[in-house]
N, C-alpha and C positions, 0 to 999 in steps of 0.2 A: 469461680474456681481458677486459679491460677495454675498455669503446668512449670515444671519445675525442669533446669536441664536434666545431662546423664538418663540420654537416649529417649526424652519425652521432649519435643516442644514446646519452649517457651509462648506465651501469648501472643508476643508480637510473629513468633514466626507462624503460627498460626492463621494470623490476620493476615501474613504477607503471602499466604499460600493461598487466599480465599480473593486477596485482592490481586493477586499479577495477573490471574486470567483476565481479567476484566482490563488491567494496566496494558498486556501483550495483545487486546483486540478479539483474544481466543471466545471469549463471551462477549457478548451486550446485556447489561441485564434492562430489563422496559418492566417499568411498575403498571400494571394492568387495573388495580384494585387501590383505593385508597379510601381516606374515613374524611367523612362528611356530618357535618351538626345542621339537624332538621329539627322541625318545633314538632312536639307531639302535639297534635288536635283534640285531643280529649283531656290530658292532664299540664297541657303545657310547659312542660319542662323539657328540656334542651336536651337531644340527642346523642350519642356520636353511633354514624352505622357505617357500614363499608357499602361501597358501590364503585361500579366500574368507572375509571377514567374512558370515554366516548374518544375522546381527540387521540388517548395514545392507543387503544383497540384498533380507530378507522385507519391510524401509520402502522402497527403492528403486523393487522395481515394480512394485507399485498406484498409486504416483506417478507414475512412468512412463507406466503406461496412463491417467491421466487424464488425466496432460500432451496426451499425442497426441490421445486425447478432445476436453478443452477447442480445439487447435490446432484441429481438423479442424470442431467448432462453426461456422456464423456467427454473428456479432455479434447477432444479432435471439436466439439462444437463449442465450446467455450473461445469466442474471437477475440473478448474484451482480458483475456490474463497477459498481464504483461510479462511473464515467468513463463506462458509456454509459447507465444508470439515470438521470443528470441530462443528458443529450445533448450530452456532450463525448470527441471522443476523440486520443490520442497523435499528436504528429507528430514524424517519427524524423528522422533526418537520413543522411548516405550510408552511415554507418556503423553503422547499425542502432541506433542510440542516442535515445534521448527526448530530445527537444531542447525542447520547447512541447507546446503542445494549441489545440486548435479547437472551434467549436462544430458541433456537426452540424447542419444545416441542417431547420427541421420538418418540411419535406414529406418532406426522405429518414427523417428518427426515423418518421413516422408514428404519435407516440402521444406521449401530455405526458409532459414531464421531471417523472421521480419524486425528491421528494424523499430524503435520506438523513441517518443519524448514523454518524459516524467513530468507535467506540470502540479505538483503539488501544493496545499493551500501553506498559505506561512502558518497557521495554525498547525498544521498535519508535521511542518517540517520541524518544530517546536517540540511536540509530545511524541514523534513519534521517529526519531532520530534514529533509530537502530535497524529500522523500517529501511528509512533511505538508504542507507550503509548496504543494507542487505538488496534489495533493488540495485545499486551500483557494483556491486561486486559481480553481482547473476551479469548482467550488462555484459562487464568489462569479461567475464569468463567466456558470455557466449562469443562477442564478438572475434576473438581468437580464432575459435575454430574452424577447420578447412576439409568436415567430413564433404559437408554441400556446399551447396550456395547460401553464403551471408552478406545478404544487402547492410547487417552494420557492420561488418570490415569492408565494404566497398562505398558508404556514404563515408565512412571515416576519410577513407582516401580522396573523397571529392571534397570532405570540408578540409583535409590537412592543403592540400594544393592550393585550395582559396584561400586561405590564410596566409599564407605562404608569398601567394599572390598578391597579399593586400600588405605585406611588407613586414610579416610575423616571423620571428624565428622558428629552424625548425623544431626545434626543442619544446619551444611552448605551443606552435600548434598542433604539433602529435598529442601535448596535453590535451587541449581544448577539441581535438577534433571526437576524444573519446567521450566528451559530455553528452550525456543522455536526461540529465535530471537537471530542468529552471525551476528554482521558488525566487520569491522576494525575498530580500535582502533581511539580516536578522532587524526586528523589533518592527517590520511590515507584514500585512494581514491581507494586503489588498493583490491577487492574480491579477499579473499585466504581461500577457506572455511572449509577446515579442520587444518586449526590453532591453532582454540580451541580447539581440542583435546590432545595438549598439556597442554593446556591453564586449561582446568579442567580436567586434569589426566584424560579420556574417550581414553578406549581403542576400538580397532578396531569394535571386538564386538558387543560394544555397539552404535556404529555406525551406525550399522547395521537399529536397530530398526529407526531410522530416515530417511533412505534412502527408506527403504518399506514402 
């Protein structure tokens, strides 16, 4: 059946509505079940039957259970979010979709925005480009802020001075000091994550402040 415009869906927007979930990360789909050709022992003719995939079952559900884990968390125990570590979190829209992000308010964080580094794979920075954009934005929103304490407007200020120090304009290391996200270079695949410390004259130092 083909759908036709004038307020029905066309096929392809159909298909594009079934595949962004899965394009936007919103789903994963794991094929559980697939078809398999066995001999029959009695009549000897060729099969096809369905049976469980073993290897994607035994990945499936320890992921599972942590998924429902992670779900069942509050926010206060989730360490590893890099959206509530700097005190910013998602704002969905009616359709459960990430539309923006906000800043969490200090008094409800109740504790300074931590600092972060992004090291992302060059595959991840490739397919999922809108990801980072959105990670840098939350960044650069949180670090502004002066309800609390933000150790990133305060490493900002230790890498802007070593830069500074190493003979950098001010200009461009107010840029550079606001980086929070290293991948490899485009059409590289291979994480080498202190790279850019050559990359933007950052010495060991000030390394430091990233690592803590």
């Amino acid at each position: 059946m083909v759908l036709k415009r004038g307020g029905i869906w066309t096929l392809f927007e159909v298909s594009w509505a079934v595949a962004t979930p899965e394009f936007s990360g919103t789903i994963e789909p794991t094929p559980l079940i697939g078809k398999t050709q066995i001999l029959d022992p009695d009549t000897g003719r060729r099969l096809m039957v369905h049976d469980t995939i073993d290897e994607t079952v035994d990945h499936f559900i320890p992921r599972l259970k942590k998924w429902v884990v992670l779900q069942r968390k509050p926010n206060s125990e989730k360490k590893v979010a890099i959206l509530y570590l700097i005190g910013v979190e998602p704002v969905w829209d009616a359709m459960g979709r990430v539309k923006g992000r906000r800043v969490i308010p200090g008094s409800r964080l109740g504790r300074p925005r931590i600092d972060v580094l992004i090291n992302p794979s060059g595959l991840y920075r490739d397919v999922f480009p809108d990801k980072l954009i959105f990670l840098d934005e939350a960044v650069q929103k949180a670090m502004v802020q002066t309800d609390i304490e933000n150790l990133l407007a305060k490493n900002k200020a230790i890498i802007k001075k070593a830069l500074m120090d190493a003979g950098i304009g001010e200009k461009e290391a107010e840029t550079q000091s606001r980086f929070r996200i290293f991948t490899e270079k485009v059409g590289s695949y291979i994480k080498k994550q202190l790279r850019f410390a050559d990359r933007y004259a950052l010495r060991k130092s000030q390394l430091v402040c990233y690592v803590k």
